[in-house]
C-alpha positions as CSV (number, residue, x, y, z in Angstrom):
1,X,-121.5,39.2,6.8
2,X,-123.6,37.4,4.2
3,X,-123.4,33.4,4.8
4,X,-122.5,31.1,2.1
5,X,-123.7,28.0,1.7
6,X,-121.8,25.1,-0.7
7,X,-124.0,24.3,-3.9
8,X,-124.2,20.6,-2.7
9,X,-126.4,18.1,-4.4
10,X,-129.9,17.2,-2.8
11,X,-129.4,14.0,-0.3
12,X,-131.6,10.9,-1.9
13,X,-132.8,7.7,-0.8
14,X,-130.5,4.3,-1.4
15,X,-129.5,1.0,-0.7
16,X,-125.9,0.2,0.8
17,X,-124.6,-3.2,0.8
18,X,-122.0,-5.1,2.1
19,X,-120.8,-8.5,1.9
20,X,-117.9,-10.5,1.8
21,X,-115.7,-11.0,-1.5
22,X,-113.6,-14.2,-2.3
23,X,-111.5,-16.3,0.4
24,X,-109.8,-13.9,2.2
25,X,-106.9,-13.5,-0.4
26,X,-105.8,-10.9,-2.8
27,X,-106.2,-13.3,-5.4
28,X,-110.1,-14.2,-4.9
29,X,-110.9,-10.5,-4.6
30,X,-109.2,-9.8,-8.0
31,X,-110.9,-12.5,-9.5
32,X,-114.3,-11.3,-8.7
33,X,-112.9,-8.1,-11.7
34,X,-113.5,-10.4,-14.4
35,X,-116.7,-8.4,-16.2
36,X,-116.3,-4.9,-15.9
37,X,-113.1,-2.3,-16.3
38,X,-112.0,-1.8,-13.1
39,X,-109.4,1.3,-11.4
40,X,-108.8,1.9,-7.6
41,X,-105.9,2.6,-5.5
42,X,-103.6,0.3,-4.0
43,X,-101.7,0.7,-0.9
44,X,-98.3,-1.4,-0.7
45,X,-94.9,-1.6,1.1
46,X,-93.4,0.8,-1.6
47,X,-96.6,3.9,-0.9
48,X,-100.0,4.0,-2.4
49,X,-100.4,4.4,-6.4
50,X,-103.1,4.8,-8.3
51,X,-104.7,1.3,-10.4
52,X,-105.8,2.4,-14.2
53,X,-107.2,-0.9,-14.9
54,X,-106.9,-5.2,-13.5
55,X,-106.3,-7.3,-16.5
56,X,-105.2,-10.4,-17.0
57,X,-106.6,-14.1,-17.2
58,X,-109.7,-15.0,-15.1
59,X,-107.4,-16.4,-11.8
60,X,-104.4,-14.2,-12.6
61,X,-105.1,-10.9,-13.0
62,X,-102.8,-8.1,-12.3
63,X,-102.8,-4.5,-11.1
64,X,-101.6,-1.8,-13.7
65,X,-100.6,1.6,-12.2
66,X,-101.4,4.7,-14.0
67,X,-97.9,4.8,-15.4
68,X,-98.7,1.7,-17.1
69,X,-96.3,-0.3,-14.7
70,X,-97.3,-3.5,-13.0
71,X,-97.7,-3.4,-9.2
72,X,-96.3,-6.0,-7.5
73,X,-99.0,-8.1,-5.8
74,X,-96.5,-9.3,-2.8
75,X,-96.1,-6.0,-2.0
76,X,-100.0,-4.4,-1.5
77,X,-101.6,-4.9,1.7
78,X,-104.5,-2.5,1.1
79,X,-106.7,-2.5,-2.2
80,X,-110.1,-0.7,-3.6
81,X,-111.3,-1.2,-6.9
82,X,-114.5,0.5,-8.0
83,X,-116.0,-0.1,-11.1
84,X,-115.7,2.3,-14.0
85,X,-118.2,0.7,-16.9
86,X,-121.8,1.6,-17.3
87,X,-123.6,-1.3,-16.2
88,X,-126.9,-2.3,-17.6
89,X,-128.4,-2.5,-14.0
90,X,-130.0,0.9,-13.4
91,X,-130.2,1.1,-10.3
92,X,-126.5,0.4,-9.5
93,X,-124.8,3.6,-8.5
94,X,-121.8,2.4,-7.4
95,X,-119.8,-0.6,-6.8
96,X,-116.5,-1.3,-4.6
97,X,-114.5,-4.2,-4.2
98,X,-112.0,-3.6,-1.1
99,X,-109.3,-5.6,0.4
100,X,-106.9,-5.7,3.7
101,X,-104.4,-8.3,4.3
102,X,-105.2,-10.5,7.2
103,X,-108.7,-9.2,7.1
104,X,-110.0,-10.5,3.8
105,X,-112.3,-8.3,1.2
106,X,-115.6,-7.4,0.8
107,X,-117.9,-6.1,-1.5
108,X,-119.7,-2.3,-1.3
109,X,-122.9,-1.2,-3.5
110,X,-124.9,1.7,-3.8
111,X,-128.6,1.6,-5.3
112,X,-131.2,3.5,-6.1
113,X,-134.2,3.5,-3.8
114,X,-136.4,1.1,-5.5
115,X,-138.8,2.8,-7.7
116,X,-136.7,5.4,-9.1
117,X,-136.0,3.3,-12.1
118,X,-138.3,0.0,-12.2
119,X,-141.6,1.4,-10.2
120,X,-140.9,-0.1,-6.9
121,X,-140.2,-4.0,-8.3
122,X,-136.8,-4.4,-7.0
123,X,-137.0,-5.8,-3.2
124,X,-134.2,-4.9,-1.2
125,X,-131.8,-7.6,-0.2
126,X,-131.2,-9.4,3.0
127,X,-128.1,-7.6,3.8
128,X,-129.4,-4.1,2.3
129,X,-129.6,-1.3,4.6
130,X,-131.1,2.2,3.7
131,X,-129.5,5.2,3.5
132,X,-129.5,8.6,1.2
133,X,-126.7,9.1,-1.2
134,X,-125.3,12.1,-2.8
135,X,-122.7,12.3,-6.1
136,X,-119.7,14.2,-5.3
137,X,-116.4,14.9,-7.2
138,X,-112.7,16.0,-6.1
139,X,-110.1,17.9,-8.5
140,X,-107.4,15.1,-9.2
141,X,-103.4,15.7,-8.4
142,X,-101.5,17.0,-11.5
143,X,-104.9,18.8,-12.7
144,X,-104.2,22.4,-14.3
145,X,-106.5,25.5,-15.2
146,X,-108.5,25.8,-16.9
147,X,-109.9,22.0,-15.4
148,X,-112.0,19.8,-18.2
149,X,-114.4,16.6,-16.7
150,X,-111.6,14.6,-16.8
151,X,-109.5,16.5,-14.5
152,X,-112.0,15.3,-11.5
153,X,-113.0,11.8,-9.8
154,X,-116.8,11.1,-9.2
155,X,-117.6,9.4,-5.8
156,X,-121.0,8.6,-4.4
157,X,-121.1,9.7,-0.4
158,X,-123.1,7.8,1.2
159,X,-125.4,8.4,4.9
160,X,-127.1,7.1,7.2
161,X,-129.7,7.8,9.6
162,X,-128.9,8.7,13.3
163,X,-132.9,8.1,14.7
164,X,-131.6,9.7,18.2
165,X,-131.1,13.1,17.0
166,X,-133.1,12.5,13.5
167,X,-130.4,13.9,11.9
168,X,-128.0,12.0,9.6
169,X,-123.9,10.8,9.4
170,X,-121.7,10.5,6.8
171,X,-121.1,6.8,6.8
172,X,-119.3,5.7,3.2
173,X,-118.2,6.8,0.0
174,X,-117.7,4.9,-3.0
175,X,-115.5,5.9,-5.9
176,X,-117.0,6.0,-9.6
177,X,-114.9,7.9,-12.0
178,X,-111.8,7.4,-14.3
179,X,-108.3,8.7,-13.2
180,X,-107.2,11.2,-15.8
């Protein structure tokens, strides 16, 4: 029996991040959406729905479903945003902004290994930790044949190193694309 092994992109060397986001309330993590377009997937009392875009007034944004219906903030206890616009930082892959009521949010970023866009001058940051990175994509719900690029949502897995074995584990993944 012949093997078969998945066409997977090659694993390459990044920077995750993490670090906390606003006050601990919805509210200070949405406000952190000002610059950017933003779309995620929100988890309330009524199910989990899909976010095509935060918009509003810096302070009072709102959440917009992909049915173009507001989304009542009282009623989410679980949020991720990822940003969707091409930022002028190159060595940002990915970007997250995630939320849990009674926990607070935090912010996720991906990077490039420095030098693979400005010859080694970026310096990691404090809270930076390596890892190697991958872009994956998933075939969205409601997608039919024969599937365009817009019938899929981009993600960035992210891994890390497991020194013991010298192997690595899936540790993350961040969302990048747009839902169709």
């Amino acid at each position: 029996m012949p093997e078969h092994s998945p066409d997977y992109p090659p694993l390459r060397r990044g920077w995750i991040t993490s670090s906390s986001c606003g006050d601990g309330t919805l509210a200070s993590v949405l406000a952190e959406t000002a610059a950017g377009g933003w779309q995620g997937v929100a988890y309330t009392t009524a199910g989990a729905c899909a976010l095509r875009e935060v918009h509003g007034e810096e302070g009072d944004a709102r959440l917009r479903n992909t049915n173009g219906k507001e989304v009542d903030p009282s009623t989410v206890y679980e949020l991720r945003l990822w940003c969707v616009d091409a930022s002028s930082d190159e060595s940002l892959l990915a970007r997250e902004l995630r939320w849990l009521n009674g926990t607070g949010g935090v912010e996720v970023t991906v990077r490039r290994e420095a030098g693979a866009v400005d010859d080694g001058k970026a310096a990691a940051g404090e809270s930076d930790l390596p890892c190697w990175y991958r872009h994956n994509s998933y075939l969205q719900h409601e997608a039919s044949a024969p599937y365009k690029g817009s019938d899929t949502m981009t993600s960035i897995e992210v891994f890390t190193e497991e020194n013991r074995y010298g192997n690595v584990v899936f540790a993350d993944e961040l969302m990048t694309g747009k839902w169709n």
